[in-house]
DSSP file (Angstrom, degrees, kcal/mol; ACC not computed):
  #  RESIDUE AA STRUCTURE BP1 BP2  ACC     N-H-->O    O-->H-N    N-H-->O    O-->H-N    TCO  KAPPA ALPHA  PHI   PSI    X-CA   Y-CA   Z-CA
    1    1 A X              0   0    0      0, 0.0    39,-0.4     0, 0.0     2,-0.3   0.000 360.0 360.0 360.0 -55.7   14.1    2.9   -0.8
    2    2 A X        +     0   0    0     37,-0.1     2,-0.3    38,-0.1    36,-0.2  -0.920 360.0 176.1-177.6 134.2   13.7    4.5    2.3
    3    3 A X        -     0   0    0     -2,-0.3     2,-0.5    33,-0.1    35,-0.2  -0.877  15.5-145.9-167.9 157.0   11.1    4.8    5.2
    4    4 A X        -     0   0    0     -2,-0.3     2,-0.3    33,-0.1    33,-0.2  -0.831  14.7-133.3-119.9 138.3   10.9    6.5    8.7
    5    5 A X        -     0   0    0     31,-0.6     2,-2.0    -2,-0.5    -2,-0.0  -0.664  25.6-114.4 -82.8 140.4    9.3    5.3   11.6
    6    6 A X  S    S+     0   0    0     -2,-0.3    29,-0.1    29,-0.1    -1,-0.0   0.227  71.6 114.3-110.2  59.9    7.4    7.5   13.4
    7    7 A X        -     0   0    0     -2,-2.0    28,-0.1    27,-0.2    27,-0.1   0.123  61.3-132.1 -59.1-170.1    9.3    7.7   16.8
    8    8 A X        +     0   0    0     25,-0.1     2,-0.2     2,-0.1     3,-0.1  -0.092  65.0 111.5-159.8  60.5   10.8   10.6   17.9
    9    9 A X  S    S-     0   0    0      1,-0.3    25,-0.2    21,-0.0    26,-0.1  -0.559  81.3 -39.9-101.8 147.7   14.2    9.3   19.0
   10   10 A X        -     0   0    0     23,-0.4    25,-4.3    -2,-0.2    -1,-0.3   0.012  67.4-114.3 -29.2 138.6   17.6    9.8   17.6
   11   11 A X  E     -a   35   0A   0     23,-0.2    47,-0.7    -3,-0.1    46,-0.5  -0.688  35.4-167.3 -82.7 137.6   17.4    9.8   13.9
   12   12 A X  E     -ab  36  58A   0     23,-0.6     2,-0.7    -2,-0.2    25,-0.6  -0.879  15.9-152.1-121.6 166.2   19.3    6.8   12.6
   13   13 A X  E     - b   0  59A   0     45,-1.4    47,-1.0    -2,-0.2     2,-0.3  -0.902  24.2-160.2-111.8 132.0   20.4    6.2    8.5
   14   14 A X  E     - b   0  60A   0     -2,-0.7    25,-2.8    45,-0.2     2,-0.8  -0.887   8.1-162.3-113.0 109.2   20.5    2.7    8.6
   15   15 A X  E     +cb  39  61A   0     45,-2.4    47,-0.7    -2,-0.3     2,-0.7  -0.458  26.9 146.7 -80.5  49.4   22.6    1.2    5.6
   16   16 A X        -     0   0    0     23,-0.9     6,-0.2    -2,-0.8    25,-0.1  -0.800  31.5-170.7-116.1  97.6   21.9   -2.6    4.9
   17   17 A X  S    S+     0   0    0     -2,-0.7     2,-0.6    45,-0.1    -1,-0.1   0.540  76.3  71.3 -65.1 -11.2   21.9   -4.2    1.7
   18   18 A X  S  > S-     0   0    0      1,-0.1     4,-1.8     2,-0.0    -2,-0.1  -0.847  75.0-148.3-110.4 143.4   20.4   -7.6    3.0
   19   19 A X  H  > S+     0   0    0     -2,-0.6     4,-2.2     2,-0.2     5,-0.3   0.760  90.3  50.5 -90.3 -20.9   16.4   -7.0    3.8
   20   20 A X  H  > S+     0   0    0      2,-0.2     4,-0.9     3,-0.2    -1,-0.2   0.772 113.0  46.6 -72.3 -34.8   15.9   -9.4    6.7
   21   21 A X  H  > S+     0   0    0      1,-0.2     4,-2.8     2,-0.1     5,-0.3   0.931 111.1  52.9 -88.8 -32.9   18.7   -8.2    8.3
   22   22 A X  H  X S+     0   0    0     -4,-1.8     4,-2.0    -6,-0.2     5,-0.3   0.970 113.1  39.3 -38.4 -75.7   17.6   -4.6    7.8
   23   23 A X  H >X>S+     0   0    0     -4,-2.2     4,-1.7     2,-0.2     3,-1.1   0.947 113.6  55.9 -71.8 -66.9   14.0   -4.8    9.2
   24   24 A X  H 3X5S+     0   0    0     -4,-0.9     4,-2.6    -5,-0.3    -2,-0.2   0.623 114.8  41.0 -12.9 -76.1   15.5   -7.2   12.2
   25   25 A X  H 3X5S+     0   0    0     -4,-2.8     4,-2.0     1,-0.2    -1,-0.2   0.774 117.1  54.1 -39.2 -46.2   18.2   -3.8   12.8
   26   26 A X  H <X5S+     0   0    0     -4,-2.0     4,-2.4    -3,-1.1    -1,-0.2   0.940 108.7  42.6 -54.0 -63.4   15.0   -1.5   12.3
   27   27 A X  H  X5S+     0   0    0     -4,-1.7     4,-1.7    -5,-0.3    -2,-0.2   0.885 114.5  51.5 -68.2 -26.6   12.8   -3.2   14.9
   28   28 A X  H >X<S+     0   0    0     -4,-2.6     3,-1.3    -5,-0.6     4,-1.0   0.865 112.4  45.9 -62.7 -73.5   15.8   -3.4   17.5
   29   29 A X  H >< S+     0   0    0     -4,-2.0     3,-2.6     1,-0.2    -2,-0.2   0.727 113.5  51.7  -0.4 -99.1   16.4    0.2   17.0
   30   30 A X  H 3< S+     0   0    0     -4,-2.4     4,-0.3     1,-0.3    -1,-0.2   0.634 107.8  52.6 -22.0 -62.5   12.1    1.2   17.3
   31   31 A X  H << S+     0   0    0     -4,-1.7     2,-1.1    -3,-1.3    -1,-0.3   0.686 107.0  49.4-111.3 -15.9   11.7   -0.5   20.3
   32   32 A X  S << S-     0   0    0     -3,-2.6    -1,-0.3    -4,-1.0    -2,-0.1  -0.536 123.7 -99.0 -80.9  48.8   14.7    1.5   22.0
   33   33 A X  S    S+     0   0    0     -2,-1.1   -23,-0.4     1,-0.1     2,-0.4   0.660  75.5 147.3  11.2  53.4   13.2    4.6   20.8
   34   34 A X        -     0   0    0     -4,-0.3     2,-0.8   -25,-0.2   -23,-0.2  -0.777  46.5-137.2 -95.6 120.1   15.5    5.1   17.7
   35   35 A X  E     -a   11   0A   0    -25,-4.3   -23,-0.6    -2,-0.4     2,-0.3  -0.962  36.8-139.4 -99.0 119.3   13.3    7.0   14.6
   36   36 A X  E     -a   12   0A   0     -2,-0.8   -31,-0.6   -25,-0.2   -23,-0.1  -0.666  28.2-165.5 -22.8  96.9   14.6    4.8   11.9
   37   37 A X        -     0   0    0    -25,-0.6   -33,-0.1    -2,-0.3   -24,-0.1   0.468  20.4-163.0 -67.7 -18.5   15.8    5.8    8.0
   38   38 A X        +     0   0    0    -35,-0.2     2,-0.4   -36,-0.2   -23,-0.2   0.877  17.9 167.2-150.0 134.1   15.9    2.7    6.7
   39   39 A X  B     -c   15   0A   0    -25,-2.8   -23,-0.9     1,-0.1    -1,-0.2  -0.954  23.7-151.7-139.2 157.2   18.3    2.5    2.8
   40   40 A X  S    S+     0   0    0      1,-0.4     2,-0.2   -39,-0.4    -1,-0.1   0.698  75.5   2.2 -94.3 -34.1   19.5   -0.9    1.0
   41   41 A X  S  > S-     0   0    0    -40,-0.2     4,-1.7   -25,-0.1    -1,-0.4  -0.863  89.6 -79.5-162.7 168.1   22.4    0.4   -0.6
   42   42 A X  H  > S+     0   0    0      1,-0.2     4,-2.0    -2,-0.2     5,-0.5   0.865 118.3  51.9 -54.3 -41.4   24.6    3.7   -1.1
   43   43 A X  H  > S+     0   0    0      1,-0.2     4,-2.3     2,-0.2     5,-0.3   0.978 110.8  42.4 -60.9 -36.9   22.6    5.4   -3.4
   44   44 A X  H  > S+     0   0    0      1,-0.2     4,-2.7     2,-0.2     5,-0.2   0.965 116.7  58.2 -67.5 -23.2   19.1    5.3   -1.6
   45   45 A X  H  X S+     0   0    0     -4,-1.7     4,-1.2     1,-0.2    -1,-0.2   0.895 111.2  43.3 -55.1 -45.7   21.6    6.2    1.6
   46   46 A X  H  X S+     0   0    0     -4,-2.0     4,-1.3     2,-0.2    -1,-0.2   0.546 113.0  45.4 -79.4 -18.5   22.7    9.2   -0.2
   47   47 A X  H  X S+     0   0    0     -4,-2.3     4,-4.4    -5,-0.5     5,-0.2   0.925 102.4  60.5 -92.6 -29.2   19.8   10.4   -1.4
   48   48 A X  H  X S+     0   0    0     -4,-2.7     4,-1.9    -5,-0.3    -2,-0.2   0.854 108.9  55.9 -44.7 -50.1   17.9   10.0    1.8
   49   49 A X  H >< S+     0   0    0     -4,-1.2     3,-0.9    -5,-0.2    -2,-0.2   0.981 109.6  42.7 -38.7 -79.8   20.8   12.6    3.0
   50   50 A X  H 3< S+     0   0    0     -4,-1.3    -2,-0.2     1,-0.3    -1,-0.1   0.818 125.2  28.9 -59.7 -33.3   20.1   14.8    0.6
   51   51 A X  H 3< S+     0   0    0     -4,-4.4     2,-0.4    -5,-0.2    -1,-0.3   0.459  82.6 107.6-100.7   3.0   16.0   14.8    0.8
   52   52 A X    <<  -     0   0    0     -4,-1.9     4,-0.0    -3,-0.9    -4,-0.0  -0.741  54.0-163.7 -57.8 109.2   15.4   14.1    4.0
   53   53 A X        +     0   0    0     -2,-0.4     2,-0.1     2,-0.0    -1,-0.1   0.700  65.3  68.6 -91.1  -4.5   14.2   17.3    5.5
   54   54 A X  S    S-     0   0    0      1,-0.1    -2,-0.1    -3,-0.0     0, 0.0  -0.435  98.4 -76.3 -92.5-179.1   14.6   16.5    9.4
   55   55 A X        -     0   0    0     -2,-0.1     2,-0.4     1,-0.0    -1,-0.1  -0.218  34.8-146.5 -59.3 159.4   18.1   16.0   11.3
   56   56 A X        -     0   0    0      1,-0.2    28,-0.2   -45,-0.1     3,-0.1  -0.941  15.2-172.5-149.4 123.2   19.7   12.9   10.8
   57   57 A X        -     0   0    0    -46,-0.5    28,-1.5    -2,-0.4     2,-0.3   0.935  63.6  -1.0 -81.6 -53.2   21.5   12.0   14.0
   58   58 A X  E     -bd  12  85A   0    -47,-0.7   -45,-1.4    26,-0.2     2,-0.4  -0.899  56.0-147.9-136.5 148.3   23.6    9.0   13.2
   59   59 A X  E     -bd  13  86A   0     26,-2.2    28,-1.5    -2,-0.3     2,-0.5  -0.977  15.5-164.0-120.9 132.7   24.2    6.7    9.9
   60   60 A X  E     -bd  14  87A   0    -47,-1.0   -45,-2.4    -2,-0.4     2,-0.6  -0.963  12.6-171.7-110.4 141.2   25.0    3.0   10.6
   61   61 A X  E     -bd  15  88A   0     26,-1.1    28,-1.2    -2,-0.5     2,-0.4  -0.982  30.5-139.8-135.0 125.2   26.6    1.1    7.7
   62   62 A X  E     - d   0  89A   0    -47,-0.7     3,-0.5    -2,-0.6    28,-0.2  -0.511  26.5-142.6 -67.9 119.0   27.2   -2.1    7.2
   63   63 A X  S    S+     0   0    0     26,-2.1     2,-2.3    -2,-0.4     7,-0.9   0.919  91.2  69.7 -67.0 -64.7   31.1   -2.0    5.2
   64   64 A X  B    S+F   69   0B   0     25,-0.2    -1,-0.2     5,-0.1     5,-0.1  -0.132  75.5 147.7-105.3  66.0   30.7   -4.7    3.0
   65   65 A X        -     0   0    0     -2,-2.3     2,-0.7     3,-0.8     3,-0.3  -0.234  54.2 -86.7 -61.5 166.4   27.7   -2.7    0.3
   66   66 A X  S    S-     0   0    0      1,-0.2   -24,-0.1     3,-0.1     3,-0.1  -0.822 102.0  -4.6 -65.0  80.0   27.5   -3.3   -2.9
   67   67 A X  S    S+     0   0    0     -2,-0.7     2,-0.3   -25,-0.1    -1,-0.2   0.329 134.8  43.2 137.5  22.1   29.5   -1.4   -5.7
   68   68 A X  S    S-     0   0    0     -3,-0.3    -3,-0.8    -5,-0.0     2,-0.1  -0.836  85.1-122.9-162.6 127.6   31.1    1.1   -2.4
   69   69 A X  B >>  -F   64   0B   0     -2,-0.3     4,-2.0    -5,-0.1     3,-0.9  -0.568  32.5-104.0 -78.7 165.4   32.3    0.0    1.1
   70   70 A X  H 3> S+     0   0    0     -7,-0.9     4,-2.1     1,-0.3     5,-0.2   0.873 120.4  56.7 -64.1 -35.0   30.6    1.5    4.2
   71   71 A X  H 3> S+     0   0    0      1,-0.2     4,-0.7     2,-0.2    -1,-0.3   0.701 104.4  46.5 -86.9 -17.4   33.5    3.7    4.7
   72   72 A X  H <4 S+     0   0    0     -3,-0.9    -1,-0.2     2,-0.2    -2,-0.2   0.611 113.6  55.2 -99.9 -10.6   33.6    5.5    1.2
   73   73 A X  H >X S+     0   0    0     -4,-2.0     4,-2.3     2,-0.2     3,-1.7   0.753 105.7  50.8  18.7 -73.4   29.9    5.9    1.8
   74   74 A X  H 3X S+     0   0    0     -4,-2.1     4,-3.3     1,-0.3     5,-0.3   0.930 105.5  51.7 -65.4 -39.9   30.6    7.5    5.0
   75   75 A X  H 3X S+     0   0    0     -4,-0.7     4,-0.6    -5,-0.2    -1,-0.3   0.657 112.6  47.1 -70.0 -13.7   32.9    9.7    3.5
   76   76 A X  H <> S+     0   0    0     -3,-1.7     4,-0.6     2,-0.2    -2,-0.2   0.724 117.4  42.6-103.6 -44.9   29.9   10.9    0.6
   77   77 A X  H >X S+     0   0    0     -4,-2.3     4,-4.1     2,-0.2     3,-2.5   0.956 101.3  64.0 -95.6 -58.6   27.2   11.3    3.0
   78   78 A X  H 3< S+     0   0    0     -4,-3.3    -2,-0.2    -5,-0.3    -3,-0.2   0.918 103.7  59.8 -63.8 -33.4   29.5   13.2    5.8
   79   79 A X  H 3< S+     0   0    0     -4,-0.6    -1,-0.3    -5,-0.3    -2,-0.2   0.812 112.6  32.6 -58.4 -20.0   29.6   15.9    2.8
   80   80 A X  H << S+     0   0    0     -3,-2.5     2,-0.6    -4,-0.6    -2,-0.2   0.689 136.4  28.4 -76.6 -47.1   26.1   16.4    2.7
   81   81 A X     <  +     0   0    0     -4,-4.1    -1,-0.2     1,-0.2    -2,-0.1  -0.673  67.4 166.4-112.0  97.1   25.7   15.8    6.4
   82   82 A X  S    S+     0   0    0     -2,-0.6    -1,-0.2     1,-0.2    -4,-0.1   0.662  78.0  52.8 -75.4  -8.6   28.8   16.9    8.3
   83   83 A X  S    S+     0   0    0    -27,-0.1    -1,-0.2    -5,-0.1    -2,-0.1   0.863  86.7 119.5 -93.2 -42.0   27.5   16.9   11.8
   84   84 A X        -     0   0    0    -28,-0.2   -26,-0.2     1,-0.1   -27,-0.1   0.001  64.3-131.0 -49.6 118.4   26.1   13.1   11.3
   85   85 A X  E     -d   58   0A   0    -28,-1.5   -26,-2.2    38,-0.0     2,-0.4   0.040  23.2-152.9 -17.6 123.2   27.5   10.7   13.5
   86   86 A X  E     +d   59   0A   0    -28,-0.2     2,-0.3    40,-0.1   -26,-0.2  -0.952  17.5 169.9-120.6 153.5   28.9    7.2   11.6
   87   87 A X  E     -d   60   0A   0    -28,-1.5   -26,-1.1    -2,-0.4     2,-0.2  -0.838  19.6-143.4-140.3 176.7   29.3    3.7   13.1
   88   88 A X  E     -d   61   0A   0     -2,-0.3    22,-2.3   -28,-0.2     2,-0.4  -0.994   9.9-164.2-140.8 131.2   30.1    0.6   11.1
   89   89 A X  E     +de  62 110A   0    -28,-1.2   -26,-2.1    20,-0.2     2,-0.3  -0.751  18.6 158.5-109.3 152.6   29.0   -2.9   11.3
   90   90 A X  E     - e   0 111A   0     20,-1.7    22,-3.2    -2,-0.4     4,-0.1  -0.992  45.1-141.3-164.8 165.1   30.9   -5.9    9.5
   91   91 A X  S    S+     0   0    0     -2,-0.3     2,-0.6    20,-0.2    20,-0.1  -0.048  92.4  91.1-128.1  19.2   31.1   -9.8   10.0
   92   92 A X  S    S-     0   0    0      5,-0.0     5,-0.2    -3,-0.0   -29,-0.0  -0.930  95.4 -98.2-106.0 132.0   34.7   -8.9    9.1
   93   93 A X     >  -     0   0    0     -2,-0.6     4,-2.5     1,-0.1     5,-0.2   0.007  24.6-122.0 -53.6 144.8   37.1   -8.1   12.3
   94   94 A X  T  4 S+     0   0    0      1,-0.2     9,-0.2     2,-0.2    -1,-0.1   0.718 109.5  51.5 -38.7 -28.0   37.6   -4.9   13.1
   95   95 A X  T >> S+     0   0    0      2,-0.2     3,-3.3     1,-0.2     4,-0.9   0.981 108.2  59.2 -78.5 -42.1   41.6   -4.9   12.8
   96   96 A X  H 3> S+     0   0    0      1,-0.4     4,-1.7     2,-0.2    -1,-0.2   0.747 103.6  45.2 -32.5 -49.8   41.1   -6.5    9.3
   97   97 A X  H 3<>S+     0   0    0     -4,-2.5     6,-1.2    -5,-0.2     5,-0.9   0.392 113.7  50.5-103.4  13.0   39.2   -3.8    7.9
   98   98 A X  H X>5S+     0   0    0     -3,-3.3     3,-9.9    -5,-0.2     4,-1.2   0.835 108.5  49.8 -45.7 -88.1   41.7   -1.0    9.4
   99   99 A X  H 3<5S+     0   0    0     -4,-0.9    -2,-0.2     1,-0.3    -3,-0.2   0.811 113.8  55.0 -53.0 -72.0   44.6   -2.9    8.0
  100  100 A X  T 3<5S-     0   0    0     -4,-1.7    -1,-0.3     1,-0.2    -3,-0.1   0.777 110.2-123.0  -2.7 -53.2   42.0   -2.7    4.5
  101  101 A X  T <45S+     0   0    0     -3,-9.9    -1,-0.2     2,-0.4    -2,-0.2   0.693  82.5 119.6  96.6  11.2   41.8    0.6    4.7
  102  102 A X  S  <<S+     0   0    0     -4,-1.2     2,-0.3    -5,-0.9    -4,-0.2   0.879  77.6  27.3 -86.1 -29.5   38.1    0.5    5.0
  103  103 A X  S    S-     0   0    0     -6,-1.2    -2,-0.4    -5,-0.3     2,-0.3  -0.786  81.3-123.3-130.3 154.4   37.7    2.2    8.7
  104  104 A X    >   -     0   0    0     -2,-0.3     3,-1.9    -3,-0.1    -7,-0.0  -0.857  54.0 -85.2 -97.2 137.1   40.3    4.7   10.2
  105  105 A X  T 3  S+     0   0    0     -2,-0.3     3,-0.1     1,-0.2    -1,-0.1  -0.263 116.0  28.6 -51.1 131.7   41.4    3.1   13.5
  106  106 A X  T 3  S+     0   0    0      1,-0.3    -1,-0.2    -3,-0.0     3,-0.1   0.182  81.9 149.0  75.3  18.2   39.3    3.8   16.3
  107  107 A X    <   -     0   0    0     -3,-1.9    -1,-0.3     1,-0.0     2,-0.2   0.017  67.2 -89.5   9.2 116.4   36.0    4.3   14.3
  108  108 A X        +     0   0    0    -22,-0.2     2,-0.2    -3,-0.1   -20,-0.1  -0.756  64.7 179.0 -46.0 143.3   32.9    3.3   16.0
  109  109 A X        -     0   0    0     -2,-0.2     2,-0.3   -22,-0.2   -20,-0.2  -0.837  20.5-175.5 149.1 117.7   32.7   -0.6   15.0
  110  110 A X  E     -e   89   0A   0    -22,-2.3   -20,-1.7    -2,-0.2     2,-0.1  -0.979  20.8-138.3-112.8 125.6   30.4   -3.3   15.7
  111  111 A X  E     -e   90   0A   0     -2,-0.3   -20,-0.2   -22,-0.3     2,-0.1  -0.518  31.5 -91.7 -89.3 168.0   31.0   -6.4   14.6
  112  112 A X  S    S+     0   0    0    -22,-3.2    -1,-0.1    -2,-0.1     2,-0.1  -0.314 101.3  47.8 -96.8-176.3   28.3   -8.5   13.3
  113  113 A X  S    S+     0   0    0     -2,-0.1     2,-0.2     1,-0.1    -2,-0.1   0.916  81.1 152.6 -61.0 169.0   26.5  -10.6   14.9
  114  114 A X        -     0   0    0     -4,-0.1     2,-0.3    -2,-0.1    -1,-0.1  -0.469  40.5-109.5-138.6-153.4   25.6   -8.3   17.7
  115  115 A X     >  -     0   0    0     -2,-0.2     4,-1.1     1,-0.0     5,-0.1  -0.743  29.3-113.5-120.8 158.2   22.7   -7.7   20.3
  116  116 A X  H  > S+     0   0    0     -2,-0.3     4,-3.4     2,-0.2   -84,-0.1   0.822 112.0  57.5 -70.3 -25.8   20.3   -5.0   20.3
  117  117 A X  H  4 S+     0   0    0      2,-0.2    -1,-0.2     1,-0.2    -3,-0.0   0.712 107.7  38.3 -50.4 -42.3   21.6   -3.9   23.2
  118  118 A X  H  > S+     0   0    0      2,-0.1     4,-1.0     3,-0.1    -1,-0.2   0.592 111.9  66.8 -87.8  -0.7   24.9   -3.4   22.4
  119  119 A X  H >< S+     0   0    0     -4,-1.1     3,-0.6     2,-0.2     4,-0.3   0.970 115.7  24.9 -53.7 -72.0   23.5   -2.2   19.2
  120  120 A X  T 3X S+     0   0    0     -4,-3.4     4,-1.1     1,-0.2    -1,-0.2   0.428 115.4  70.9 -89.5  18.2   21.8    0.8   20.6
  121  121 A X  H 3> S+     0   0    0     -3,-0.2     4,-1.1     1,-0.2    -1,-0.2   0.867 105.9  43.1 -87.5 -45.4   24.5    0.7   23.8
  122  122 A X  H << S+     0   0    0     -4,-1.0     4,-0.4    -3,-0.6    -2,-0.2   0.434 114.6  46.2-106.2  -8.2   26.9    1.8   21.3
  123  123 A X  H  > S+     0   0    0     -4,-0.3     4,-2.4     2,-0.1     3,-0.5   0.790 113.9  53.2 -96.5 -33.8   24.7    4.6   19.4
  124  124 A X  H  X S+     0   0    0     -4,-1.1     4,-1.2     1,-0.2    -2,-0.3   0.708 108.2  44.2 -23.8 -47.6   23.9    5.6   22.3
  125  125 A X  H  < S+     0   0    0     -4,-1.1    -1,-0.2     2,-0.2    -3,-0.2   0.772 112.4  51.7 -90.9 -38.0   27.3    6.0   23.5
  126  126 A X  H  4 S+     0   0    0     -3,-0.5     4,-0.5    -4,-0.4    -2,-0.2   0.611 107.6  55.8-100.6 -34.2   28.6    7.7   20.3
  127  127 A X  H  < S+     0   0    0     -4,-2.4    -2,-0.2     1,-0.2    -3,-0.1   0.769 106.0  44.9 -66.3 -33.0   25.8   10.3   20.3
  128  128 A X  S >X S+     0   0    0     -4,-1.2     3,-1.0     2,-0.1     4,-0.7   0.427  82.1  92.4 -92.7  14.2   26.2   11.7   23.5
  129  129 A X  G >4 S+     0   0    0      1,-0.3     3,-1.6     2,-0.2     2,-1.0   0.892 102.8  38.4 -80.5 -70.8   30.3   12.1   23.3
  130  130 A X  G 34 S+     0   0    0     -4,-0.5    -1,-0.3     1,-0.3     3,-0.3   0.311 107.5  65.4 -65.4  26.0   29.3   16.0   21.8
  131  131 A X  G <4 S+     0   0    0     -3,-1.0    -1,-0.3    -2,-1.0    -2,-0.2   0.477  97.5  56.6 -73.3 -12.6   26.4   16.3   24.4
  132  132 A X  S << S+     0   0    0     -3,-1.6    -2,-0.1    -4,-0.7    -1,-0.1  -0.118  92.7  78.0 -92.8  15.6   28.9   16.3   26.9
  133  133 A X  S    S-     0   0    0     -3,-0.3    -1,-0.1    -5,-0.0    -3,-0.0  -0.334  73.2-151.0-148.2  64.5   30.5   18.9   25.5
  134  134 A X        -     0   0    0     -3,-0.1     2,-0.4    -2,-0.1    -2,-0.1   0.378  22.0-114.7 -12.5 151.4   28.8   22.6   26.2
  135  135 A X              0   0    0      1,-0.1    -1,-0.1     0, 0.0     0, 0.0  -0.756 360.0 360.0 -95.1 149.6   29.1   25.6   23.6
  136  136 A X              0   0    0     -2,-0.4    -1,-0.1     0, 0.0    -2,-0.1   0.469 360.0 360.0-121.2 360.0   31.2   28.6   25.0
């Protein structure tokens, strides 16, 4: 279902129905001090929401699940967690799955394949845009 690494790094959801590519994503993450969530599909993704007692920084989803896209996902989980952070990963182009209707234009988006680097360049990147942004 579901297991956490025991970092203490941004919490990621990671949402990846194929298992190779899933621990591959896992270990980039871990070694760029990312604490890891780790789900195969929407349901263990949603339930991980819902029982998971620590913060969960950021959810990355792969769009093309099984029996949901990443993006109605996104939309099920940001009701349990509203402050979590989404990106989306796809080996379909980015414009494609606008015009789809799967991602709202200008989305966080990686397409697949990607680096680990820009992998965690880009969670990275998407986490601090509110850290930059003080309470008054």
């Amino acid at each position: 279902m579901w297991k956490a690494s025991e970092r203490a790094g941004p919490v990621v959801l990671l949402v990846e129905d194929d298992e190779d590519l899933r621990d591959l994503t896992t270990q980039m993450l871990e070694m760029r001090e990312f604490t890891v969530l780790a789900a195969k599909d929407p349901v263990s993704a949603l339930m991980t929401c819902r029982v998971h007692s620590g913060n969960i920084d950021i959810m990355l989803t792969d769009l093309g699940l099984p029996g949901v896209s990443g993006g109605e996902l996104a939309r099920s989980a940001a009701a349990v967690r509203p402050s979590m952070k989404i990106v989306y990963v796809s080996g379909v182009p980015e414009d494609i799955a606008i015009k789809k209707g799967l991602i709202r234009a200008g989305s966080p988006f990686l397409a697949k394949p990607y680096t680990a680097d820009r992998l965690a360049g880009l969670l990275r990147s998407v986490l601090a845009q509110d850290a930059d942004v003080s309470p008054r």
